[in-house]
N, C-alpha and C positions, 0 to 999 in steps of 0.2 A: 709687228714689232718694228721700231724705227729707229734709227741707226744713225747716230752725231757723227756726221763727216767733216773731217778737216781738208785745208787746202795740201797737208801731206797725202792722207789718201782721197783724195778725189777723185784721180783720175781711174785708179782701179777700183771704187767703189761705184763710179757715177758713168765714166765714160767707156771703160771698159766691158760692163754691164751685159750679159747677153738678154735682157728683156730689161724693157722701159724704163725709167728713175723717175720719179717724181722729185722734184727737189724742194724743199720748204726753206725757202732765207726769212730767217725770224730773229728776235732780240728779248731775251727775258725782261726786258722792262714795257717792252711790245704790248698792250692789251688786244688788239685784234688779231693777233701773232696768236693768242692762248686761246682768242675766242674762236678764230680756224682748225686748231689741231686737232679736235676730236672730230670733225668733219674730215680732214683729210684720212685723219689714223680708219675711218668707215671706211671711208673712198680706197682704201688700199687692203684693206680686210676684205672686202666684197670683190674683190681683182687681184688677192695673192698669189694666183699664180701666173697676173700677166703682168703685174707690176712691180716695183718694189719703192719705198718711200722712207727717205733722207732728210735730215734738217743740219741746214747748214745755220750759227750763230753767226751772226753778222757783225756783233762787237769782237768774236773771238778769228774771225778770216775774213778781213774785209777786203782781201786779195779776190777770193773770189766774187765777192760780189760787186767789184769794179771789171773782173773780166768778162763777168757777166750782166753788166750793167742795170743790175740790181738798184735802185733810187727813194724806193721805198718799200715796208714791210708792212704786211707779209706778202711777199711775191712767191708764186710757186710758178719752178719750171719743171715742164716734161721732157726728159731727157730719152732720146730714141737713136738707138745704134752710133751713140755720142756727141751727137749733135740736138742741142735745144729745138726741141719741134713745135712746142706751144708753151703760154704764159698766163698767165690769172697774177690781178693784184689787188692786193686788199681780202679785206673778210668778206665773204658771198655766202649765199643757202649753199648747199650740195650740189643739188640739180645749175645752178650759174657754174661752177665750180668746172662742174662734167662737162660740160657745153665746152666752157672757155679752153678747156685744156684738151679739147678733141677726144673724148674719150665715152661720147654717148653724139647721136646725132640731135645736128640745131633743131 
């Protein structure tokens, strides 16, 4: 299940978090945005209990994604005991996906 955060709850859904946030910045007009989600919503099904997985809109909080220097979509960050620990940008397979955000070894 994945869970629209705003930049009001952020901090208690993403940073305060006691296990991992995956965080997806994406834009409904995004087509690589749509064509990533159902790889991620996997990615986060196969690891519910060590992760959990956020989609922040990027036309609707673009606060956050300037303090997170978000530039282009879809970037996903992994967020670890509230600080961004790794990043993926763009549409990728699964297995790029896993690699790039530290969550299977290279």
């Amino acid at each position: 299940m994945t869970t629209a955060v705003k930049t009001t709850d952020f901090e208690q859904e993403v940073l305060q978090s006691d296990k991992p946030v995956l965080v997806d910045f994406w834009a409904e007009w995004c087509g690589p945005c749509h064509a990533v989600s159902p790889i991620l919503e996997r990615i986060a099904a196969e690891r519910e209990d060590e992760l959990r997985l956020v989609k922040v809109n990027m036309d609707e909080e673009q606060e956050l994604a300037i303090r997170y220097g978000v530039q282009s979509i879809p970037t996903m960050i992994l967020f670890k005991g509230g600080e961004p620990a790794a990043a993926a940008i763009g549409a990728q397979p699964k297995g790029a996906l896993e690699r790039a955000l530290g969550l299977v070894e290279a």
